[in-house]
C-alpha positions in Angstrom: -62.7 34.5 -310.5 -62.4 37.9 -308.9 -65.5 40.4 -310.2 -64.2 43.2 -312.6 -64.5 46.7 -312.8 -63.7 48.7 -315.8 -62.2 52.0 -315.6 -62.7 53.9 -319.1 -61.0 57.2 -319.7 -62.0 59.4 -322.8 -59.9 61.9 -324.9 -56.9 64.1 -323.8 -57.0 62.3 -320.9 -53.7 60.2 -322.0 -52.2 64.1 -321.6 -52.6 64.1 -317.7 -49.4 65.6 -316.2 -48.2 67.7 -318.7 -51.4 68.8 -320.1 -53.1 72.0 -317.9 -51.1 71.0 -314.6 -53.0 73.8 -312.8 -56.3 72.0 -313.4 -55.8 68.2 -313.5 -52.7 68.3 -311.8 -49.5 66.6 -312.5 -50.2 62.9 -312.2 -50.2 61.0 -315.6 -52.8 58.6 -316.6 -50.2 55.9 -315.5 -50.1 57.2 -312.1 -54.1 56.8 -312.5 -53.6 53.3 -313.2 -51.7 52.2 -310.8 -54.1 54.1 -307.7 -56.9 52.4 -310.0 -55.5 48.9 -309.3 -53.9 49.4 -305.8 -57.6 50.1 -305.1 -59.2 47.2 -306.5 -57.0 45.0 -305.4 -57.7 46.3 -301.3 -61.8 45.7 -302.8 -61.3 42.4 -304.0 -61.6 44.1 -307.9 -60.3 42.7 -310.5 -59.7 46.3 -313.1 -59.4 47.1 -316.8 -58.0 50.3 -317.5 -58.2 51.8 -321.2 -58.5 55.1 -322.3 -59.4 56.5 -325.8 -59.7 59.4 -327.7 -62.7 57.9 -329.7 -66.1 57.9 -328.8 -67.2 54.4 -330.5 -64.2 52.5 -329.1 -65.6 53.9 -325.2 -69.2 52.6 -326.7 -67.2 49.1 -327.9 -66.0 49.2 -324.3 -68.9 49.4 -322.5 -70.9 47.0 -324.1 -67.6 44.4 -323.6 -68.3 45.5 -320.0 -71.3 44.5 -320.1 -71.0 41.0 -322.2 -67.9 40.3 -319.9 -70.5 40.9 -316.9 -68.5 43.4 -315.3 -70.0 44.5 -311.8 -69.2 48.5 -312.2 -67.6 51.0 -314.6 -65.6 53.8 -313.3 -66.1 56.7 -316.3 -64.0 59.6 -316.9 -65.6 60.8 -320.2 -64.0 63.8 -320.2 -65.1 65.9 -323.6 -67.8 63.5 -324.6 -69.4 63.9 -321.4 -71.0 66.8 -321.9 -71.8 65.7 -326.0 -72.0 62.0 -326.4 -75.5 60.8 -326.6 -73.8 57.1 -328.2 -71.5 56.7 -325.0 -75.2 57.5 -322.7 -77.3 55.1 -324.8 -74.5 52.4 -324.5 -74.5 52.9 -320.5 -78.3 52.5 -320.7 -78.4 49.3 -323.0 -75.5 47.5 -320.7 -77.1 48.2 -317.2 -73.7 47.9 -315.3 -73.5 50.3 -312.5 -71.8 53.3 -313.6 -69.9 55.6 -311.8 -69.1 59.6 -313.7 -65.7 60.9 -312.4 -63.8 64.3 -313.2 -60.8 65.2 -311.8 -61.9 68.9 -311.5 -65.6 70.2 -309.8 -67.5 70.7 -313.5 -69.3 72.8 -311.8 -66.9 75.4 -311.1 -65.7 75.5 -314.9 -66.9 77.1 -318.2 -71.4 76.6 -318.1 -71.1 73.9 -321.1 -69.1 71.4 -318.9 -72.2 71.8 -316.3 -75.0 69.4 -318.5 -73.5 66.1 -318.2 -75.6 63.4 -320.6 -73.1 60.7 -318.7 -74.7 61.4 -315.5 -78.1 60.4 -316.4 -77.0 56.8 -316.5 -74.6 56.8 -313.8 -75.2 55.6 -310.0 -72.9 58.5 -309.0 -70.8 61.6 -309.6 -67.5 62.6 -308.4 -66.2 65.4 -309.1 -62.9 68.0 -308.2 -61.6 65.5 -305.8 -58.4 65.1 -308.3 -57.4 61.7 -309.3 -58.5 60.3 -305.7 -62.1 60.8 -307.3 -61.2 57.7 -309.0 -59.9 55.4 -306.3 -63.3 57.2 -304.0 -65.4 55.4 -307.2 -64.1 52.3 -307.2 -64.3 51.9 -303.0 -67.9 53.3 -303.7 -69.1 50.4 -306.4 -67.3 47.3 -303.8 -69.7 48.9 -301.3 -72.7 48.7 -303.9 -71.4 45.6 -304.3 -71.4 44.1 -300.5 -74.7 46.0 -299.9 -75.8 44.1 -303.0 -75.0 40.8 -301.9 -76.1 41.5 -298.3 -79.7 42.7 -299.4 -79.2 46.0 -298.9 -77.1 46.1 -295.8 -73.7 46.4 -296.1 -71.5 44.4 -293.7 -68.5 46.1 -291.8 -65.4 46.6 -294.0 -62.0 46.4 -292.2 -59.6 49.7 -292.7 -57.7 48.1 -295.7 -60.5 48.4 -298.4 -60.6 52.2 -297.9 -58.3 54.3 -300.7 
């Protein structure tokens, strides 16, 4: 049974393509998907994508993730990140290695977007690297993953499991 990674996606975000091109870009959330699972597949990840505009179905989702034993989530909480004190205290309950992506640098925005609550559960942040962030995330939990299971030292990876 191939090891599964969940890739949650919070509000608005089922608006990418049309919604503020000149920010996010004009790849949909389906175009997401499919980079999602191209890359998984290449990392030996199995991937459930779902995306919601409401903040306890993302907290339902996590702790599936975690009762499913899911060996990383990929986490675009978009609006909630910066607000959602249930979506961090669900992270930190289900222990599964978390990775934050945003498809634009936070950084460079409006100063509320800055304070993420997400990242203080998360493994790692990536961020203004456009939708790539996500397929970066997913190559960066299958090499948490081989390190893992190697005891810390990750073993070469052939070409094909890079995005």
């Amino acid at each position: 049974m191939a090891k599964t990674v969940y890739i949650l996606n919070g509000p608005n975000l089922n608006l990418l393509g049309t919604r503020e091109p000149e920010k996010y870009g004009r790849a949909t959330l389906s175009d997401v998907e499919k980079l999602c699972r191209a890359t998984g597949k290449r990392c030996g990840l199995a991937v459930v994508f779902r995306q919601s505009n409401i903040e306890g179905e993302i907290v339902n989702w996590v702790q599936e993730a975690a009762a499913n034993k899911a060996v990383g989530i990929v986490l675009n909480a978009a609006g909630y990140t910066t607000t959602s004190v249930s979506i961090l205290d669900a992270l930190l309950a289900a222990k599964v290695p978390t990775i934050e992506v945003h498809i634009t640098n936070i950084h460079a925005r409006e100063s509320f977007r800055h304070n993420s609550l997400i990242s203080k559960a998360a493994k790692g942040l990536i961020c203004g690297m456009g939708i790539d962030g996500y397929a970066l995330a997913i190559t960066g939990l299958a090499n948490m993953i081989l390190a893992g299971a190697t005891g810390g030292k990750a073993k070469k990876r052939s070409g094909k499991s890079r995005p």
